[in-house]
Structure formats: structure tokens, C-alpha cells
C-alpha positions in Angstrom: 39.3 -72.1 -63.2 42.5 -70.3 -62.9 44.5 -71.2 -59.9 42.9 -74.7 -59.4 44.9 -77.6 -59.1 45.2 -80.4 -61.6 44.9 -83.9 -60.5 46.8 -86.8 -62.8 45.8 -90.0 -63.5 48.1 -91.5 -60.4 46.1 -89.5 -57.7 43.0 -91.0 -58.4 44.3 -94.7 -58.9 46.0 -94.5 -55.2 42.8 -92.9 -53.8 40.7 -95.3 -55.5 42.0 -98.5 -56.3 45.2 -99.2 -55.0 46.1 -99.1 -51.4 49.9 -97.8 -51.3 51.8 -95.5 -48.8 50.4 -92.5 -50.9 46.8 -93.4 -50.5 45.9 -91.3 -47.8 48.1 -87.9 -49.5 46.0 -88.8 -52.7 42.2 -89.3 -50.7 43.0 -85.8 -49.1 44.2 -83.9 -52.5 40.5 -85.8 -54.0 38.6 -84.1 -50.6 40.3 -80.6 -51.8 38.5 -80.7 -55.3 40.5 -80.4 -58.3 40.1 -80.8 -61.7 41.0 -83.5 -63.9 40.5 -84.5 -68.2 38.6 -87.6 -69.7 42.4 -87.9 -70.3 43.2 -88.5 -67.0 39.8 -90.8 -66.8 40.8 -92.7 -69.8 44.4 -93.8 -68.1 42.6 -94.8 -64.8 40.8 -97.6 -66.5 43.6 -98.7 -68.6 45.8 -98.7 -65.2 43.0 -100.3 -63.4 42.7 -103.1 -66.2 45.8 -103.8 -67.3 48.0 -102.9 -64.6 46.3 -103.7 -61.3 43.7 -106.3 -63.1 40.2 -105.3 -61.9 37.1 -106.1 -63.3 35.3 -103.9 -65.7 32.5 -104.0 -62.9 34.8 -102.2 -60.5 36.3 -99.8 -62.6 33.5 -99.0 -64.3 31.8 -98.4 -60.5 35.0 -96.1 -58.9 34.6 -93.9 -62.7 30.9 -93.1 -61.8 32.6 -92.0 -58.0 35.2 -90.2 -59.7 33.0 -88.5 -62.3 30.1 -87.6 -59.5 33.2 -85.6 -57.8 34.5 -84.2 -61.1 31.2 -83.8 -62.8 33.0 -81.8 -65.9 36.3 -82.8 -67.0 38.2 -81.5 -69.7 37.4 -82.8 -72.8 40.0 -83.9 -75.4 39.8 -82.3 -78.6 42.1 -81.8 -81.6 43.1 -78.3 -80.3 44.5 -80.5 -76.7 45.9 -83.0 -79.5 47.9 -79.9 -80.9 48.9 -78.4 -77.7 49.9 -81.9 -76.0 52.4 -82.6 -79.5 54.0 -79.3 -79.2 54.7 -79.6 -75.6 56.1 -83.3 -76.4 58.5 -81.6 -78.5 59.2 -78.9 -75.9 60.0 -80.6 -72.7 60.5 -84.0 -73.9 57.3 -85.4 -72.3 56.1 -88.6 -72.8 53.1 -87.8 -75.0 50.4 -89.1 -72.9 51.8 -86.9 -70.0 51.8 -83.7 -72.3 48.3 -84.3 -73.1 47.7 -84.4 -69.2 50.0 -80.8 -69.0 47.8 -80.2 -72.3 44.8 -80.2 -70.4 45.9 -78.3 -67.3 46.8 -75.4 -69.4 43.5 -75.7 -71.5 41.7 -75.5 -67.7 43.5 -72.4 -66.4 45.1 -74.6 -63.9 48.0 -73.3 -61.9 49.1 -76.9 -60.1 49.3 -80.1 -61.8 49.8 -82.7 -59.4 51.6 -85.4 -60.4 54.5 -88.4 -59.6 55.0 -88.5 -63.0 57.0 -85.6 -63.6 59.8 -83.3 -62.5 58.6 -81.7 -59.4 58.5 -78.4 -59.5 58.9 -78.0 -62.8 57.4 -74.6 -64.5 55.4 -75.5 -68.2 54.7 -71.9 -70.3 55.4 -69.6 -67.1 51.8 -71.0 -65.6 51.7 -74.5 -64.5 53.5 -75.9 -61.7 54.1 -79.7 -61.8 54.2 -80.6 -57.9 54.9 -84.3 -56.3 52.6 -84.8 -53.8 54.1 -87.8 -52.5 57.5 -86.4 -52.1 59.0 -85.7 -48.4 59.6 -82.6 -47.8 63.0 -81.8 -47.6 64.5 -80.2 -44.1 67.5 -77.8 -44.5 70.6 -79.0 -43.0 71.8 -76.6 -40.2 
């Protein structure tokens, strides 16, 4: 999978569940493919339960969506575990993030999209963090 893009937990919530300004960036980076972890599965239904208070009905309905587009994520194993505490220590991510950036790595990604860290950011000379949601920025003349 080298060179695909990444998609974090965020993107598929405001695709999915929660209309926001950044819906309709997040439906198009979901219509470009991607790949994503049963990490990044796992924080979409505790987002969608705890945070934005669906029903297990509903979440359990937009997983089977997001798993018939993503019919293989990356599993989480000890070896992700490993990879995700080292990279904790590294950049100083929170832990659950790292296991995200764990995961990207593990898939050959090159792009990790993602609000949740610095944009732009460069994780073992491979992985790009980008912000989808930020504006670009136009040069001042």
C-alpha cells in the first residue's frame, strides 16, 4: 500500500455522523479511498457513543458502511502496541494517536490525514501528517 493515504478516526466521524463545516472535505477524502486500522474503527464508536451520544443501532449501522468501504483495516497487534509506545516516547504523541501513526507506518502509508496533529509534520522520514481541514494559506505580496 505504499503511497496511500491514512484516514484517522476524525475523518470518518464528520463524514459519517456529525454534520460540521468539515463534512463535505471529510465525504470527499472517504470517496478517494484510503486506508484506515480497527484502531481508527475502535475510536469512532467510542466518539459516536460517548461524545456525540448515538445509539449502538446507529453506530453499529455507519461501522458496517465504513467497513463495506474499508473491507481490510489494519489490525492491532502487539508488534503496533510496540511501535505506537516508542513513537509516544519519540514525538510526545498522545498514545492513542501514535497507535493511529503506528498503524500508518505498519500499512506503508505515505499521508496520514488527520486534525489531530501537527500538520505537516514528518514521522520516521515516511509519513506525512496533513490537516485536511486547514485553509490554505495565500502568500502575502
Amino acid at each position: 500500500m505504499s503511497g496511500a493515504v491514512f484516514l484517522d478516526s476524525n475523518i470518518l466521524i464528520y463524514a459519517v455522523l456529525q454534520p460540521d463545516r468539515r463534512s463535505e472535505a471529510a465525504r470527499a477524502l472517504l470517496a478517494t479511498g484510503g486506508v484506515i486500522s480497527v484502531q481508527v474503527l475502535n475510536e469512532f464508536a467510542n466518539v459516536a457513543r460517548r461524545k456525540l451520544r448515538r445509539s449502538w443501532p446507529e453506530i453499529m449501522n455507519a461501522l458496517s458502511d465504513i467497513r463495506a468501504l474499508f473491507p481490510t483495516p489494519v489490525p492491532l497487534t502487539v508488534a503496533t502496541h510496540k511501535a505506537a509506545v516508542t513513537l509516544a516516547e519519540r514525538f510526545g504523541f498522545a498514545f492513542y494517536d501514535a497507535v493511529v501513526v503506528a498503524s500508518a507506518l505498519e500499512a506503508g502509508c505515505s499521508t496520514l490525514m488527520s486534525e489531530d496533529m501537527q500538520d505537516g509534520l514528518v514521522v520516521e522520514g515516511r509519513l506525512t501528517v496533513r490537516n485536511p481541514f486547514l485553509q490554505p494559506t495565500v502568500p502575502l505580496e
